[in-house]
ZATOR-424193 format. One record per residue: residue number from 1; residue in one letter; chain; x, y, z of N, C-alpha, C, O in turn. Coordinates in steps of 0.2 Angstrom, whole numbers. Example, Ala and Ser with C-alpha at 12.3 -4.5 7.8 and 13.67 -1.06 7.14 Angstrom:
BEGIN
[node 1; A; A; [66; -28; 39]; [62; -22; 39]; [66; -16; 39]; [71; -17; 42]];
[node 2; S; A; [64; -11; 35]; [68; -5; 36]; [64; 0; 39]; [67; 6; 40]];
END
This chain:
BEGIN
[node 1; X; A; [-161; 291; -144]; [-162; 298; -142]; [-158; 300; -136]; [-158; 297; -131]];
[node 2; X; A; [-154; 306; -136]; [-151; 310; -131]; [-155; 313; -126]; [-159; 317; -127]];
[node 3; X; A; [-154; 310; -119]; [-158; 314; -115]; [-153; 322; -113]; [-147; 324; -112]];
[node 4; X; A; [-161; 325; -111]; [-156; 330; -108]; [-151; 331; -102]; [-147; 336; -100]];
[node 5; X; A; [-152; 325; -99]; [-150; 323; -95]; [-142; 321; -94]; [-137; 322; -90]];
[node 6; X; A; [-143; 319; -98]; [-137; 314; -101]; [-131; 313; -99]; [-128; 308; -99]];
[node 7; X; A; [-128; 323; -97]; [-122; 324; -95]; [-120; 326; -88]; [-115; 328; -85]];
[node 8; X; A; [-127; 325; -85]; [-127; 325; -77]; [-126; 318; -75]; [-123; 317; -70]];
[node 9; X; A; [-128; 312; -80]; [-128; 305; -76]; [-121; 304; -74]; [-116; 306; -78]];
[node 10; X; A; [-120; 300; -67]; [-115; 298; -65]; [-113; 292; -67]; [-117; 288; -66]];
[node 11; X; A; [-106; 289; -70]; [-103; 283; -70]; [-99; 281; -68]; [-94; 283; -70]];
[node 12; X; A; [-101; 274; -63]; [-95; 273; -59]; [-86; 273; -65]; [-84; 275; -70]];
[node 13; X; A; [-84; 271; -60]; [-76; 266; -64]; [-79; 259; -64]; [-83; 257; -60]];
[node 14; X; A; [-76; 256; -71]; [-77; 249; -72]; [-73; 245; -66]; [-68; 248; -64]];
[node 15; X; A; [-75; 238; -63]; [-71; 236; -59]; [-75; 229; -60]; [-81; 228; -62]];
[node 16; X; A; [-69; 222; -57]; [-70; 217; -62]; [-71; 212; -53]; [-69; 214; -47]];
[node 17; X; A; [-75; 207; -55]; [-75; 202; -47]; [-78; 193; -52]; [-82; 193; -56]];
[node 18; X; A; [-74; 190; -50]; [-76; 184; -54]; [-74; 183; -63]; [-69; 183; -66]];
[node 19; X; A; [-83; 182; -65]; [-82; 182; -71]; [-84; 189; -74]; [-83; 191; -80]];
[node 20; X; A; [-86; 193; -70]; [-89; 199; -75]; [-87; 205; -72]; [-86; 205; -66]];
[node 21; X; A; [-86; 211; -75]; [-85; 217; -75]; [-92; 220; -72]; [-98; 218; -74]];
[node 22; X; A; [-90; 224; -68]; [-98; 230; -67]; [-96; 237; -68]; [-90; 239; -70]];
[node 23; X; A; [-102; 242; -66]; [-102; 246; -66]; [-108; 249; -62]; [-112; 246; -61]];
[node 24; X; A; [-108; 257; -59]; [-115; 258; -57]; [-116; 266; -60]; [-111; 270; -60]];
[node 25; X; A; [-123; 268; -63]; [-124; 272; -64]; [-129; 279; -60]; [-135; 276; -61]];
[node 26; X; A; [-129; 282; -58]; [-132; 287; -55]; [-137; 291; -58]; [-135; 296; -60]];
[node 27; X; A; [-144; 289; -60]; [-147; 295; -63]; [-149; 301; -59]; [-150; 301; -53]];
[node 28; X; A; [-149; 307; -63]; [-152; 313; -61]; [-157; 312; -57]; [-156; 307; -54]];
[node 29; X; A; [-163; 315; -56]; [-170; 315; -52]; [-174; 316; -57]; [-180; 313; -56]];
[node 30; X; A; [-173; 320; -63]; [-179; 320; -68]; [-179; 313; -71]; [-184; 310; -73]];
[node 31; X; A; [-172; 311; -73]; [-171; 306; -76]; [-175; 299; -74]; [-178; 295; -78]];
[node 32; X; A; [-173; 298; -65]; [-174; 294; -61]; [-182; 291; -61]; [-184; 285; -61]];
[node 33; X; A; [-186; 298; -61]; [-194; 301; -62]; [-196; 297; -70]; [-200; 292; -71]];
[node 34; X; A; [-193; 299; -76]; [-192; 298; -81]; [-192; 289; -81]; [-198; 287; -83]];
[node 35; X; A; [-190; 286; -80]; [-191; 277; -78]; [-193; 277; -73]; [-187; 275; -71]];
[node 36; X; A; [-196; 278; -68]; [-202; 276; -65]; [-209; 278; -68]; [-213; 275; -65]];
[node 37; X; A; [-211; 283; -72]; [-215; 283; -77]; [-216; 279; -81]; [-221; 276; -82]];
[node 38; X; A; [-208; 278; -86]; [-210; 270; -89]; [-209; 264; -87]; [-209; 259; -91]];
[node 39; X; A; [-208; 263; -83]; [-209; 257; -80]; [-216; 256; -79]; [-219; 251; -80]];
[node 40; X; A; [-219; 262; -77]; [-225; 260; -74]; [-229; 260; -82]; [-234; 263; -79]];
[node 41; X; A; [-230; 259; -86]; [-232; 260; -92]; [-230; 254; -95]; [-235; 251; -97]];
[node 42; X; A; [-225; 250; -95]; [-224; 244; -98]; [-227; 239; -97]; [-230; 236; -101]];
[node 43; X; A; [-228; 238; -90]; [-231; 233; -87]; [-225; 227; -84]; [-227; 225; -78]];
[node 44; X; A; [-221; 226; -86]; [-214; 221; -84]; [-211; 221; -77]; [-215; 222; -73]];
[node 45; X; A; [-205; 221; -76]; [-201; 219; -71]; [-197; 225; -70]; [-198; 229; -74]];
[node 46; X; A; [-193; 226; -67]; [-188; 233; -67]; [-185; 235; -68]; [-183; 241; -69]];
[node 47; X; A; [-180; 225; -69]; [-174; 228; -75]; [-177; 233; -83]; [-182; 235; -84]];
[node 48; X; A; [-172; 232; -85]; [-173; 236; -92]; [-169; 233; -96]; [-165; 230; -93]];
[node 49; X; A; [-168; 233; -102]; [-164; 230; -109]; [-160; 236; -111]; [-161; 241; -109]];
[node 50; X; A; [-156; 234; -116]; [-148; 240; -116]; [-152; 242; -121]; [-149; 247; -123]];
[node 51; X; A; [-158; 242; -126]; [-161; 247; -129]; [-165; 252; -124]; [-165; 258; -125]];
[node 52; X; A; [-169; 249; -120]; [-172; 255; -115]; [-168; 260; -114]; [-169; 266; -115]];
[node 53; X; A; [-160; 256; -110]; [-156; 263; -106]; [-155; 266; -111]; [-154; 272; -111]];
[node 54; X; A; [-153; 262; -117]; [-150; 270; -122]; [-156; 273; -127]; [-154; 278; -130]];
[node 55; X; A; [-160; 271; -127]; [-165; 275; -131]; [-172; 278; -128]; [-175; 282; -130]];
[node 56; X; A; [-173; 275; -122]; [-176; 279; -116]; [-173; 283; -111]; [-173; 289; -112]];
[node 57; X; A; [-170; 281; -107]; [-166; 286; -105]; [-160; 290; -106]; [-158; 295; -103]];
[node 58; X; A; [-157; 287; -113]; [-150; 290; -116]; [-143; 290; -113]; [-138; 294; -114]];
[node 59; X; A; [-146; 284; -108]; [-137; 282; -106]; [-132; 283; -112]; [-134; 284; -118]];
[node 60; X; A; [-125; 283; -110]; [-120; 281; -112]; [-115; 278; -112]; [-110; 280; -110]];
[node 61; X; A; [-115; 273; -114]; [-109; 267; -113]; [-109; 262; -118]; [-113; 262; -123]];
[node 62; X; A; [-103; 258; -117]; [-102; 254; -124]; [-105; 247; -125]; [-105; 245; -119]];
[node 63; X; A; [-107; 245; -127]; [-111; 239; -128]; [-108; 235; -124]; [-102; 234; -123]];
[node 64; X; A; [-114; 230; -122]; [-114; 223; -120]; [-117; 223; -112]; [-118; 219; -108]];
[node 65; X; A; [-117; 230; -111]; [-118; 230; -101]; [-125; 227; -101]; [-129; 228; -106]];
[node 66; X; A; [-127; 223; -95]; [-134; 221; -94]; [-136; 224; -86]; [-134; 222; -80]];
[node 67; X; A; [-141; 229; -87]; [-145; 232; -82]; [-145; 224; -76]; [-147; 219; -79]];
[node 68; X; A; [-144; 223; -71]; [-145; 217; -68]; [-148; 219; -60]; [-150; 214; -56]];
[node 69; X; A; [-149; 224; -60]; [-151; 225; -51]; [-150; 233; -50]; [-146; 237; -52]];
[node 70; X; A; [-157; 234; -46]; [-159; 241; -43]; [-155; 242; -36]; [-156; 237; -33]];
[node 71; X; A; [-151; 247; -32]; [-149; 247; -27]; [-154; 249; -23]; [-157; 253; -24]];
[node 72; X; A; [-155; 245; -18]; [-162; 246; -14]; [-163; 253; -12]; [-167; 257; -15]];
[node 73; X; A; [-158; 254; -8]; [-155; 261; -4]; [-156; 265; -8]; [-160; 269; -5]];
[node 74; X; A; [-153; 267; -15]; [-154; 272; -18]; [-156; 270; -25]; [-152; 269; -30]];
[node 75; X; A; [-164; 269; -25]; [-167; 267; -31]; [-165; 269; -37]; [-168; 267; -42]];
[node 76; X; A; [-160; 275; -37]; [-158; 279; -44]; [-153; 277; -45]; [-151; 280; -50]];
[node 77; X; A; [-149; 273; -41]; [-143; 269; -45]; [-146; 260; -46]; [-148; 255; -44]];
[node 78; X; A; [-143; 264; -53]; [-144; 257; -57]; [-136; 253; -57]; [-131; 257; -58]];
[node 79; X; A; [-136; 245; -57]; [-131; 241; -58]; [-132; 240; -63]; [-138; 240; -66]];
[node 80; X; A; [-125; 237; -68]; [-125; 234; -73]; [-119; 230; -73]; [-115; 232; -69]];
[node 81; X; A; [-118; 225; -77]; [-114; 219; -78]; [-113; 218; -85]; [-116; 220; -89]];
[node 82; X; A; [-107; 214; -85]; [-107; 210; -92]; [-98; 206; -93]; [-93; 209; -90]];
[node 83; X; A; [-98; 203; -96]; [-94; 196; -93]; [-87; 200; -97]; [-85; 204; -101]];
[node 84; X; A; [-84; 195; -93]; [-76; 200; -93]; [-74; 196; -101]; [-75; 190; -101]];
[node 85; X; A; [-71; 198; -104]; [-67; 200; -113]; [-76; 201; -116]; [-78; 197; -120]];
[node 86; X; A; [-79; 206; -115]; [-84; 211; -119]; [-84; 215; -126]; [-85; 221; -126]];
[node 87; X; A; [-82; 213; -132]; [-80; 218; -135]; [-83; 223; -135]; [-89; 224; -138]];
[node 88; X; A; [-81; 229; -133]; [-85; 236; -131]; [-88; 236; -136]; [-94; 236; -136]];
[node 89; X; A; [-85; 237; -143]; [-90; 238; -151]; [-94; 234; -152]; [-99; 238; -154]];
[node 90; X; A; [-95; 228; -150]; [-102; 224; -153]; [-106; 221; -148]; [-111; 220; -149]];
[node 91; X; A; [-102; 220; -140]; [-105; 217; -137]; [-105; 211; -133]; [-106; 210; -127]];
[node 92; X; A; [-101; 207; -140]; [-101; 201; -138]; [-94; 200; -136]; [-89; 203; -136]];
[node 93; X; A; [-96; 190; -132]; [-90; 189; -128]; [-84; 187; -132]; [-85; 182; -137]];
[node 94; X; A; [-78; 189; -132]; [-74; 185; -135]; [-72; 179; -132]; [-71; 179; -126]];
[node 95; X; A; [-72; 175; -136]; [-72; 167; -133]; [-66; 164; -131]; [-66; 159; -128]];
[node 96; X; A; [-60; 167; -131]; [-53; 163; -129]; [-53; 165; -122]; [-52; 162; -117]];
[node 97; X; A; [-57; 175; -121]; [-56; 178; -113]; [-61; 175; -112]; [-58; 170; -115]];
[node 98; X; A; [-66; 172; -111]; [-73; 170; -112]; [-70; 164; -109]; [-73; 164; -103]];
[node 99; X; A; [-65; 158; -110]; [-66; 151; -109]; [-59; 153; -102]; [-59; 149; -97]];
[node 100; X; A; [-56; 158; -104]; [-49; 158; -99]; [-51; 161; -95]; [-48; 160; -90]];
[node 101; X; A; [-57; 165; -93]; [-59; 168; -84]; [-65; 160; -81]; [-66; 158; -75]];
[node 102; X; A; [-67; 157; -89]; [-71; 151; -83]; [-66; 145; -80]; [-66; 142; -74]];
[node 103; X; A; [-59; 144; -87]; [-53; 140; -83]; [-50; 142; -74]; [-49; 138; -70]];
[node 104; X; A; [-49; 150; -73]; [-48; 151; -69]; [-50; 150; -64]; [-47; 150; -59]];
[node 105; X; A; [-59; 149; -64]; [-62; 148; -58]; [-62; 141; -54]; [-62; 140; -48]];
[node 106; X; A; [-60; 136; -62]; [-61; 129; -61]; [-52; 128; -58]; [-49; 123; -58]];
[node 107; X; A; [-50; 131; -57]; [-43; 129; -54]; [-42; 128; -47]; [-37; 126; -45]];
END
């Protein structure tokens, strides 16, 4: 479901360090209010799963990002990550970029 929100969130530019790509996204204040409601209603941890952001708060982005960390500072930016050759479409990692960003580390 679309929030009404949706076209106020902010999204970084993608930008890459190691093995993964991030991102950070900026929710509105109703939005922000909107997951701290459900958060508190779950019961769990803070992160969230890439079904919450897109069907509870109605992000938009292409598959595969993993919610990973709340900015202390401004608890309404959410981090997200996910490993560098992502296929945007499905998600998953492609394995040739997958094994050549781990060769590069080991060099």
């Amino acid at each position: 479901m679309r929030s009404p929100y949706a076209e106020e969130v902010e999204y970084s530019e993608k930008f890459n360090m190691d093995t993964h790509e991030y991102r950070f996204v900026k929710l509105t204040r109703p939005l922000y209010k909107k997951l701290q409601q459900y958060r508190a209603t779950r019961g769990t941890g803070p992160l969230i799963s890439e079904e919450e952001w897109r069907h509870v708060l109605g992000l938009q982005m292409s598959r595969g990002w993993v919610h990973f960390l709340d900015w202390k500072k401004e608890p309404w930016v959410l981090c997200f990550r996910r490993p560098q050759g992502t296929n945007p479409q499905t998600g998953k990692v492609e394995t040739g970029k997958s094994m050549e960003n781990t060769n590069q580390l080991n060099k």
